[in-house]
C-alpha positions as CSV (number, residue, x, y, z in Angstrom):
1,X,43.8,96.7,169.1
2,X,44.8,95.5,172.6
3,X,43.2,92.8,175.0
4,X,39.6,94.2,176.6
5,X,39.8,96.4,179.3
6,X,37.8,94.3,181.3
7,X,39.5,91.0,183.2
8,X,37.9,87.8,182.5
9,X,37.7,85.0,185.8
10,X,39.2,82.1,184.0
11,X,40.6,83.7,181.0
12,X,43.9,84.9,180.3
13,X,44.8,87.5,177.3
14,X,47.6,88.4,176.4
15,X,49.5,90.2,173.1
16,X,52.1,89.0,170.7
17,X,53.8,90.0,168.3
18,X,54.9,88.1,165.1
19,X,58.3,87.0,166.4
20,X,57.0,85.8,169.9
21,X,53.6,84.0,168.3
22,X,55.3,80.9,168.0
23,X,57.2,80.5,171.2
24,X,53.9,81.2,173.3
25,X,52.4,78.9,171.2
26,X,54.7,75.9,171.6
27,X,55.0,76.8,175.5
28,X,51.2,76.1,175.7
29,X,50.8,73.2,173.7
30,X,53.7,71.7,175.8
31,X,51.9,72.6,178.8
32,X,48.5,70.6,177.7
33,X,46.2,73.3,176.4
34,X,44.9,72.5,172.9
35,X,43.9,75.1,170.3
36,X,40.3,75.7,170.0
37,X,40.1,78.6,167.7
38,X,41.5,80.9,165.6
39,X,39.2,84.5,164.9
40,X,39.8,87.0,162.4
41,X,38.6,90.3,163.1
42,X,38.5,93.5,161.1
43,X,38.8,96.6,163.5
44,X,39.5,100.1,162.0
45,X,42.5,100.7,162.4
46,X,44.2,96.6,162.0
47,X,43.2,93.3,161.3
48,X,43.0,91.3,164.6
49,X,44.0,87.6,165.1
50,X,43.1,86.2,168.5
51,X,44.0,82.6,169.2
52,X,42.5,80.4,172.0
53,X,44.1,77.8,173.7
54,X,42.5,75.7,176.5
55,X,43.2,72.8,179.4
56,X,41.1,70.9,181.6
57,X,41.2,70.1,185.2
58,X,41.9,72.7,186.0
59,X,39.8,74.9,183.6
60,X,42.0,77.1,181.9
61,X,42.0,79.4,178.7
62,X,44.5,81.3,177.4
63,X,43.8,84.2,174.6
64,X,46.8,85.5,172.4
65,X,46.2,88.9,170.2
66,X,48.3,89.1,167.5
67,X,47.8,92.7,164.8
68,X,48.6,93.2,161.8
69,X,48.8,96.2,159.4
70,X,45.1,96.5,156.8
71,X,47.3,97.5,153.9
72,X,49.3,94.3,153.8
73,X,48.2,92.1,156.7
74,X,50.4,89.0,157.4
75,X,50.9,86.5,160.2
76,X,53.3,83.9,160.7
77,X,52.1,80.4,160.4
78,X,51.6,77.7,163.2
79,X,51.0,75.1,161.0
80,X,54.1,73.3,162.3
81,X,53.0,73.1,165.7
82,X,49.5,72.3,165.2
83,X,47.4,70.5,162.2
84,X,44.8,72.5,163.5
85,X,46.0,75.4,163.2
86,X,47.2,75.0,159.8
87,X,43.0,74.4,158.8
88,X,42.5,77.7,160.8
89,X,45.0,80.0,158.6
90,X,43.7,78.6,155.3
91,X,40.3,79.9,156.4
92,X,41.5,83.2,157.5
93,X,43.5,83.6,154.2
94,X,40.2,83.4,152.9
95,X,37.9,84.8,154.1
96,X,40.2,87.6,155.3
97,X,43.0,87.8,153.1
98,X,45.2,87.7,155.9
99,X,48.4,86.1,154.3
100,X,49.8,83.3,156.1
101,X,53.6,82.9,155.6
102,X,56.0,79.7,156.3
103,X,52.3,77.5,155.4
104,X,53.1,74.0,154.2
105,X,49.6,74.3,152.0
106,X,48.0,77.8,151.9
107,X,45.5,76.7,148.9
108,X,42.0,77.5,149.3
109,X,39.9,75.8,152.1
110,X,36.7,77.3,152.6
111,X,36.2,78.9,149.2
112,X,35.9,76.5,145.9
113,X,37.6,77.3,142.8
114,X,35.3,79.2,141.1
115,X,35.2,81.8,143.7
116,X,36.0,85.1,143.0
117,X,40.0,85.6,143.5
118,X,40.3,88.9,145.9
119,X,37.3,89.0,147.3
120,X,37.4,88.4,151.6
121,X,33.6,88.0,152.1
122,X,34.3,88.5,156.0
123,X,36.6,91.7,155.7
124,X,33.6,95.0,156.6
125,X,34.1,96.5,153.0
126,X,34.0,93.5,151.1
127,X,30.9,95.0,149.1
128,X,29.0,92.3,146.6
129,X,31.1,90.0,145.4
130,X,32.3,90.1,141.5
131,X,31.7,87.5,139.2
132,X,32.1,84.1,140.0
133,X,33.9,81.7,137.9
134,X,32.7,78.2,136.1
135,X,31.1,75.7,138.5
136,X,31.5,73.1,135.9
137,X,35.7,73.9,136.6
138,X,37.5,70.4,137.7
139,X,38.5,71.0,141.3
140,X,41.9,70.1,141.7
141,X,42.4,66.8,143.2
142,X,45.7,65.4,143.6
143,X,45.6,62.5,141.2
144,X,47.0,58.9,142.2
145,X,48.8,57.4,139.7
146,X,49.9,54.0,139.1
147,X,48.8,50.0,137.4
148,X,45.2,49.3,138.2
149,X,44.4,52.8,140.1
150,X,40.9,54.1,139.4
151,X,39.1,57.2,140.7
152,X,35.5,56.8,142.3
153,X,33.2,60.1,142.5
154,X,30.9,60.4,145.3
155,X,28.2,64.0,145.4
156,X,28.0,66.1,146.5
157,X,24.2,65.3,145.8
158,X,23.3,62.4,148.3
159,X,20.2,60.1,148.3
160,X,18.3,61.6,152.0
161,X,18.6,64.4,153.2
162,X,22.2,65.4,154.6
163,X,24.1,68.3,153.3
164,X,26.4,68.5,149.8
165,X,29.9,66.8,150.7
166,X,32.3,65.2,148.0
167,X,34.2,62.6,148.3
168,X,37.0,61.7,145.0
169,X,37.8,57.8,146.2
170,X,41.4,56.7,144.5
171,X,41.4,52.9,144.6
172,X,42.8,49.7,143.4
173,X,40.6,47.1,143.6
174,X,37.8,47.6,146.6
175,X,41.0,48.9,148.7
176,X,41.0,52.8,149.0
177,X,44.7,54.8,148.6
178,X,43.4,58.0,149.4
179,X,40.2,59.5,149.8
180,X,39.8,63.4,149.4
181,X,36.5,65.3,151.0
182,X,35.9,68.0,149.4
183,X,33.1,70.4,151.9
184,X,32.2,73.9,151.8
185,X,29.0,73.8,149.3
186,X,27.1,75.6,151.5
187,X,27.9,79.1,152.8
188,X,25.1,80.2,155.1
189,X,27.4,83.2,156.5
190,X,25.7,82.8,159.9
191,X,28.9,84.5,161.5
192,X,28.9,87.6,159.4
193,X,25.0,87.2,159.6
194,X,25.9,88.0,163.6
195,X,27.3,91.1,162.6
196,X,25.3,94.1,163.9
197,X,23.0,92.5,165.5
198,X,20.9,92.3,168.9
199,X,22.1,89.6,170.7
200,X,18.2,88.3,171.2
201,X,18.3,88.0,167.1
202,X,21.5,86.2,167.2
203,X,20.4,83.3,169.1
204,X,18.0,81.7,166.4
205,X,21.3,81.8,164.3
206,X,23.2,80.4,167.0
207,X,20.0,77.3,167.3
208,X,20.4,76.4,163.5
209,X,24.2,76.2,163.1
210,X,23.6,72.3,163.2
211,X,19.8,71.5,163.7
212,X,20.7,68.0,165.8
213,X,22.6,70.5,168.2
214,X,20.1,73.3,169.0
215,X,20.4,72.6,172.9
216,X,25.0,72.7,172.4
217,X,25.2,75.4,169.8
218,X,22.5,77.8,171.6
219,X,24.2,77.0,175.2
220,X,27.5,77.9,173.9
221,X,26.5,80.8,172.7
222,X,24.9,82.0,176.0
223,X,27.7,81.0,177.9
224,X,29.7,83.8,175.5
225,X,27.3,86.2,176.0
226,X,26.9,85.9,179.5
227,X,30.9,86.5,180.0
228,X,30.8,89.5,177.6
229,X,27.8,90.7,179.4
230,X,29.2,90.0,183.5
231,X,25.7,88.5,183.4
232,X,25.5,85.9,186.0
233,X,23.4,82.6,185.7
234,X,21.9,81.0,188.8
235,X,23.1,77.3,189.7
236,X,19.7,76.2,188.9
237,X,19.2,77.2,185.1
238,X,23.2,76.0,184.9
239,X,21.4,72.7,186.2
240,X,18.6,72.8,183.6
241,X,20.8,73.5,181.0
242,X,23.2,70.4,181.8
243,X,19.3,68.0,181.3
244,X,18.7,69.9,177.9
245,X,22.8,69.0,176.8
246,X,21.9,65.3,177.9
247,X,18.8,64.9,176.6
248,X,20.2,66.2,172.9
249,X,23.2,63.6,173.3
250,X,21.2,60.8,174.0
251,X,18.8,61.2,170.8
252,X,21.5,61.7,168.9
253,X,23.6,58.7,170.0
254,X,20.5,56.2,169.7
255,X,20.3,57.0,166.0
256,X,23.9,56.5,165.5
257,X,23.3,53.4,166.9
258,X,20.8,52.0,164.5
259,X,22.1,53.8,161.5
260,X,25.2,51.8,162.7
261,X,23.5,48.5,162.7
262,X,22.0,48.9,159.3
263,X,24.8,50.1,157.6
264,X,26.0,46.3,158.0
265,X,22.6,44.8,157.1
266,X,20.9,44.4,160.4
267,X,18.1,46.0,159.8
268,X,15.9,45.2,162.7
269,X,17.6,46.6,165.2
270,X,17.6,50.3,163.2
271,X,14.0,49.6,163.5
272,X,14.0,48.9,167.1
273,X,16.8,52.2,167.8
274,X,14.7,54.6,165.4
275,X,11.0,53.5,167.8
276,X,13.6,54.8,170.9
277,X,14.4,57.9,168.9
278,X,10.9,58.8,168.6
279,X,10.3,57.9,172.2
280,X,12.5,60.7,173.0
281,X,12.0,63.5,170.5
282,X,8.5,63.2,172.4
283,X,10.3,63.6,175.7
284,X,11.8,66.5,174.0
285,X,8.6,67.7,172.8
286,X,7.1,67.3,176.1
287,X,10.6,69.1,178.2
288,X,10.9,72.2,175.9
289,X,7.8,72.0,173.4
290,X,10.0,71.1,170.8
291,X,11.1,68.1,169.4
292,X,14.6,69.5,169.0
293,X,15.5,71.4,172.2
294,X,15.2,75.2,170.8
295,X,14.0,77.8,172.5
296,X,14.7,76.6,175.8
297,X,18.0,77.9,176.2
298,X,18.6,82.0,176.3
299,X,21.4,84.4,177.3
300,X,20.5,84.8,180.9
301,X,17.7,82.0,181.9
302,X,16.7,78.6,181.0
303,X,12.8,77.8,180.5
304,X,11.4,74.3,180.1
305,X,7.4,73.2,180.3
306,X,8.1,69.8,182.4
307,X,10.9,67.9,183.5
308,X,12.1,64.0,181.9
309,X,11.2,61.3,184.6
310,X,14.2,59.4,186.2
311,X,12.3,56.3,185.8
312,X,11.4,56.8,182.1
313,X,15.0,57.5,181.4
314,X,16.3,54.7,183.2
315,X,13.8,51.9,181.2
316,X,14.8,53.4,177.5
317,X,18.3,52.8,178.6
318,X,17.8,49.4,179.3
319,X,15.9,49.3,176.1
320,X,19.3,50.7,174.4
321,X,21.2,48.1,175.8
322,X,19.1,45.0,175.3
323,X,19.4,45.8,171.3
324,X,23.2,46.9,171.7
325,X,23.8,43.3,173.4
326,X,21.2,41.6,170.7
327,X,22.9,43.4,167.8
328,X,26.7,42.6,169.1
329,X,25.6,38.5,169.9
330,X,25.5,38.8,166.0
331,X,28.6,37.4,164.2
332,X,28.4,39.6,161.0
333,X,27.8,42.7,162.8
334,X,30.9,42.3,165.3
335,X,32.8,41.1,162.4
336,X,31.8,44.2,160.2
337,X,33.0,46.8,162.8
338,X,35.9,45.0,163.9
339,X,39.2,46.2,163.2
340,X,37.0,48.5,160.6
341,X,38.4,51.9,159.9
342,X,40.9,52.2,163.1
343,X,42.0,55.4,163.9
344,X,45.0,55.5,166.3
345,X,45.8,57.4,169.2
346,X,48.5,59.4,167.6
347,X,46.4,60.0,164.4
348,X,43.5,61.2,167.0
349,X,46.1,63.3,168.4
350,X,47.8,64.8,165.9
351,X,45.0,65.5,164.1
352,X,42.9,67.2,167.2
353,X,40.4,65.3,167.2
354,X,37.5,66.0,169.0
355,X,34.3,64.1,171.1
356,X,33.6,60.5,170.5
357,X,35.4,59.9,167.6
358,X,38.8,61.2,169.9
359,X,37.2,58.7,173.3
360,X,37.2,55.9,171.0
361,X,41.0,56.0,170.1
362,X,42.0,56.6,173.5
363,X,42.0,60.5,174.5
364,X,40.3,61.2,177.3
365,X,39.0,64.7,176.7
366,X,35.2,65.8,178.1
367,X,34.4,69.9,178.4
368,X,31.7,68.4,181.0
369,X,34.4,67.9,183.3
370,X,37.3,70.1,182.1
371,X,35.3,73.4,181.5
372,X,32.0,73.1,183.9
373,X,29.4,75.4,183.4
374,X,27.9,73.7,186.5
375,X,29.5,72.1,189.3
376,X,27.6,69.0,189.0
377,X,29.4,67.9,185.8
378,X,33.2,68.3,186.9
379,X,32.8,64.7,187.9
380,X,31.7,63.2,184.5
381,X,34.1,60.0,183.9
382,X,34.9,60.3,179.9
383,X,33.6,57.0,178.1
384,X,36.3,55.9,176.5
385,X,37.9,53.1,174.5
386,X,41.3,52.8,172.7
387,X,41.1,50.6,169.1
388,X,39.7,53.3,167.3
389,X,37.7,51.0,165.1
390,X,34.3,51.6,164.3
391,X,33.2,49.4,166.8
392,X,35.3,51.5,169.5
393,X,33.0,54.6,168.0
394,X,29.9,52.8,168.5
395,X,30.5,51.2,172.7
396,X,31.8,55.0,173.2
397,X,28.3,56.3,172.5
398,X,26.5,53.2,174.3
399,X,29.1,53.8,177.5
400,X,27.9,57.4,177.4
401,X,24.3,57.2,177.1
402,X,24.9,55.2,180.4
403,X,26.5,57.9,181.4
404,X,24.2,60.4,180.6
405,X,21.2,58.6,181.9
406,X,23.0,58.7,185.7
407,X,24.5,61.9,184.8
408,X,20.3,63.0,184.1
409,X,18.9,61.2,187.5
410,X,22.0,63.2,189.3
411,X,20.7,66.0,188.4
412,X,17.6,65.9,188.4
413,X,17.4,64.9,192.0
414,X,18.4,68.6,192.4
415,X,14.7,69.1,191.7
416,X,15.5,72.5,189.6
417,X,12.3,74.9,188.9
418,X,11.0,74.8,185.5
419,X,12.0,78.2,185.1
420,X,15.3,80.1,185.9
421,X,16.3,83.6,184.8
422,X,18.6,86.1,185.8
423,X,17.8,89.9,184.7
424,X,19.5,91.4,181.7
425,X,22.5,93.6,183.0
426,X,22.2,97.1,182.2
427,X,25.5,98.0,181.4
428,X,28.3,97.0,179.2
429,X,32.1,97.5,180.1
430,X,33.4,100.6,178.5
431,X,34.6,99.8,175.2
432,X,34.5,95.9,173.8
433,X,34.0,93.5,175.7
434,X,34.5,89.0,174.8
435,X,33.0,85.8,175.9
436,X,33.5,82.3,175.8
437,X,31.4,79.4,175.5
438,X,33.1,76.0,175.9
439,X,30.2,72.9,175.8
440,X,30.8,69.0,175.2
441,X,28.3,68.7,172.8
442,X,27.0,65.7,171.7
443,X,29.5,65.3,168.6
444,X,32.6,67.2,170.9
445,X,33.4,70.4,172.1
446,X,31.8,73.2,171.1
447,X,33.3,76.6,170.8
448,X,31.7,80.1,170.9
449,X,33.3,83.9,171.3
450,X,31.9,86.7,170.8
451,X,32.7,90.3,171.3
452,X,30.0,92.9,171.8
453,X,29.8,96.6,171.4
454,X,29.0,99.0,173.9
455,X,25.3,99.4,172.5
456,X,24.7,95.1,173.0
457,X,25.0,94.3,169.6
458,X,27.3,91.5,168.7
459,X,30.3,92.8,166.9
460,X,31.9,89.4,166.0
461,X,30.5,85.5,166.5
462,X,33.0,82.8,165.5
463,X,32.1,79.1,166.0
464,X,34.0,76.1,165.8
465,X,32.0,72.8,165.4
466,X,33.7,69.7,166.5
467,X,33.2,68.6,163.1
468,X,35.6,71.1,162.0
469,X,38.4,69.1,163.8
470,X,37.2,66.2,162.7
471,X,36.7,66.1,159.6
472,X,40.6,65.3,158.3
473,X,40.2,62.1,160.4
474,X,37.8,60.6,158.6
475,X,39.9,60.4,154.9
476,X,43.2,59.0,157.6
477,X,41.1,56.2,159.5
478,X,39.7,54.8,155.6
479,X,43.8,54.8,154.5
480,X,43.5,50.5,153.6
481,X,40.1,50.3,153.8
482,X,37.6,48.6,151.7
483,X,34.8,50.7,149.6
484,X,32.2,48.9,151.1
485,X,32.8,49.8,154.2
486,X,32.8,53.9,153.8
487,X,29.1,53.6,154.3
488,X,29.8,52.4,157.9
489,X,33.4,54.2,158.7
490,X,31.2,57.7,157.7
491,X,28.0,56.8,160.4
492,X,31.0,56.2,162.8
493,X,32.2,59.5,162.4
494,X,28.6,61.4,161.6
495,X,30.3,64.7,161.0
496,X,28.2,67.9,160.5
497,X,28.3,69.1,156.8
498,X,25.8,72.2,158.7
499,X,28.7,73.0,161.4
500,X,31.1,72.7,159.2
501,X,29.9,74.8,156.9
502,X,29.3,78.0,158.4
C-alpha cells in the first residue's frame, strides 16, 4: 500500500523499495533526523513497514513505506546504521514475522522463550495462540566466564510496587562485567487493543500506557488523531495542554529527586521531596480532578476545573532547591553520585538515547522546542549537563523543574480559559488517513501514529516510550560499576517497565 492520499503540513512520505531503504536511510541520519519508530502493519494485500525519521529546529519528519509480499515477507535490516533500529526489527520479527535479513542479532526481543514459535500475535489472523512452552525454561543468558566470576539474579518480582524486570548481574567481586535486563513480562497488547476501535475508547488506553505519564501519553495521542482527523486545535487548549505536560514533569522529577537522595542513605530529604510530591498531586487534583492528570486531555479540546497559581509554583520550587542545595552540601551524597555510573556522549549517542538521561551526557535534544505543538514552547532552552554521571541525571531534572516553573508562569500569563474545544470534523479523507504525535514527555520524547479508517475507527496505534530507547543504556553506563550502586544508577535512569512493555 502506498503513502495516504492526503498531504500532511510538516510530514513528508515517501516509498522505498528494498534496495533504496538503506541509502534514504543513511542520507537522513547524516542530515540530523533520528529514527523515532518503526510500525508494522498488516493490510490485505502486503505487510507494510513505515519508518519515521525526525529533526528539530526546524520541525521536520520524514515517513518511508517500504512492502513486502504476506507469503514470505522480508525487509532488509538497518541495524548497521542505527542501534535503534536494530531493537525495532527484532520486535517486528516478532510480533509480525516479518524476517529481517543482514541482522547482527535477530533473537527474540519482545517474546520470552517459552512463547509459542510461529505465532505473530500482531499479524490480523493470528487466532488464539497455541500452547505455550515451560516458564520454568532457563532464558538464555550469555554466560561470563572466567577465575572469580559469579552470577547475581535479580526478579523479576521486586519488593514495591514497580513492574516485573530481570536483571542476571555477572560480577567479580562487587565490580559488575556485564549486566543483562531481561523486560517484556508483561504484555498488556494496548496496541492491538486499539484495533477497531472508536477513537473516544482508545484514549483511556492511550492514559494508562505509563500511569506517571497520563498528561504525555494521552497528548500524544491527540496530537495523532488530530492530524489523521485535519481537526484543528485552538492556541488556547495547545496552551492548556503545555501546563498539564509541565505540571506531570515536575511531580515526577521531585520524586526522582528524593528517591535519589535515599538511595544513598539520606533519608530526610526523601521525606522532605515526597511532602512536595503530595503538595502537587493536590495541585493536580485541584487542575484536572485528578491526582494524575487523566481526563483532561481529549482529541479535539482540553478541559481543566482551575488553573495552578504562579505564586504557588514559584515557592515549591524554592522549596526544591533549598533541599537540592541541603542534600548536595552533604559529603556522602556528592560523593555517592560522583563519577557514579557515567554514560558518555557517544554511548548516549549511539545508543539513541532519549530525555534526561540523553541531557545529562551532553545531547541537547527537547520535542518542546524541536516539534512545538504550541508556539510558546519553541523557545524552551534544554537543561543539560555533560558527565553523564548520576549526579549529571539528577541537576538535569532540578535545572528543568526551574525550567518548567518559568516555562508554567509564561504561560500562564496567557490567562487561557478553563475550557477549550474545537468540534469533531465530520469527515475523514477518502481512504486511510495518519497522524503523528511528537511530546517531550517527562522521561523523553514520546511517540504516537495512528492511521484511521474511513468510519473513525483506529486502524493501527503504535507507541514508542522513551523508555524503549533507553533502556540498553542502562546495562552500558553500570559496565565497572559497583553492585551497590545499581540501586542508585536504576533511580537515575527510572525507566518505564509499563511503556516499555506494551
Amino acid at each position: 500500500m502506498s503513502p495516504d492520499p492526503r498531504t500532511y503540513p510538516n510530514r513528508r512520505q515517501s516509498s522505498v523499495t528494498a534496495a533504496t531503504l538503506a541509502d534514504r536511510a543513511e542520507t537522513l541520519l547524516a542530515n540530523g533526523y533520528r529514527l523515532a519508530l518503526i510500525s508494522g502493519h498488516d493490510d490485505p494485500d502486503a505487510f507494510r513497514v513505515v519508518y519515521l525519521f525526525v529533526a528539530g529546529q526546524p520541525d521536520r519528519r520524514v515517513e518511508l513505506f517500504l512492502t513486502t509480499s504476506r507469503s514470505a515477507p522480508q525487509i532488509p535490516s538497518l541495524a548497521a546504521l542505527s542501534f535503534p533500529a536494530g531493537r525495532f526489527e527484532r520486535e517486528l520479527h516478532d510480533l509480525f514475522g516479518i524476517e529481517v535479513t543482514d541482522h547482527p542479532l535477530l533473537r527474540r526481543l519482545v517474546l520470552h522463550q517459552h512463547w509459542p514459535e510461529a505465532w505473530y500475535p500482531m499479524r490480523r489472523d493470528a487466532g488464539p495462540p497455541p500452547a505455550f512452552g515451560d516458564i520454568d525454561e532457563p532464558y538464555p543468558f550469555i554466560t561470563v566466564a572466567g577465575t572469580g566470576v559469579y552470577e547475581i539474579p535479580v526478579g523479576p518480582i521486586h519488593a514495591g510496587l514497580i513492574e516485573p524486570g530481570h536483571f542476571r548481574f555477572s560480577v567479580v567481586g562487587e565490580t559488575i562485567l556485564k549486566l543483562k535486563a531481561r523486560l517484556w513480562f508483561v504484555h498488556k497488547g494496548i496496541e492491538k487493543l486499539a484495533e477497531g476501535k472508536l477513537i473516544a475508547d482508545v484514549l483511556p488506553l492511550a492514559e494508562r500506557v505509563s500511569g506517571d505519564t497520563t498528561a504525555g501519553h494521552a497528548l500524544a495521542f491527540s496530537l495523532a488523531v488530530e492530524e489523521a482527523r485535519d481537526w484543528a486545535v485552538s492556541p488556547q487548549a495547545q496552551v492548556l495542554r503545555a501546563i498539564l505536560l509541565e505540571l506531570e514533569r515536575l511531580y515526577n522529577h521531585v520524586t526522582d529527586i528524593g528517591a535519589l537522595c535515599n538511595d544513598v542513605g539520606y533519608g530526610i530529604a526523601n521525606a522532605h521531596a515526597q511532602r512536595i510530591r503530595e503538595q502537587l498531586l493536590r495541585l493536580n487534583k485541584h487542575v484536572t480532578g485528578h491526582r494524575l492528570l487523566r481526563g483532561a486531555i481529549t482529541p479535539g479540546a482540553t478541559r481543566v476545573r482551575a488553573l495552578p497559581e504562579p505564586e504557588v509554583l514559584t515557592a515549591i520550587a524554592a522549596d526544591i532547591k533549598q533541599i537540592v542545595d541541603i542534600a548536595l552540601d552533604n559529603s556522602v551524597v556528592l560523593d555517592r553520585m560522583t563519577g557514579t555510573a557515567v554514560l558518555s556522549l557517544d554511548q548516549a549517542r549511539d545508543i539513541g538515547t532519549l530525555g534526561y538521561v540523553a541531557r545529562a551526557s551532553g545531547i541537547d535534544h527537547d520535542a518542546r522546542r524541536d516539534h512545538p505543538f504550541t508556539e510558546l514552547t519553541a523557545g524552551v532552552v534544554a537543561a543539560a549537563h555533560t558527565d553523564g554521571d548520576v549526579l549529571a541525571r539528577l541537576l538535569t531534572r532540578v535545572d528543568e523543574i526551574d525550567n518548567s516553573v518559568a516555562l508554567l508562569t509564561q504561560l500562564l500569563e496567557t490567562w487561557p480559559p478553563l475550557s477549550a474545544e474545537t468540534t469533531k470534523p465530520t469527515w475523514l479523507a477518502a481512504g486511510r488517513s495518519s497522524g503523528v504525535g511528537l511530546v517531550e514527555g517527562w522521561r523523553g520524547t514520546i511517540v504516537h501514529r495512528v492511521e484511521c479508517d474511513a468510519d473513525g475507527t483506529v486502524s493501527r496505534l503504535k507507541i514508542v516510550d522513551p523508555s524503549f530507547f533507553n533502556w540498553p543504556a542502562l546495562p552500558v553506563a553500570l559496565a565497572d560499576t559497583i553492585v551497590p550502586d545499581f540501586p542508585l544508577t536504576n533511580k537515575s535512569f527510572n525507566l518505564s517497565y509499563a511503556g516499555n512493555d506494551l
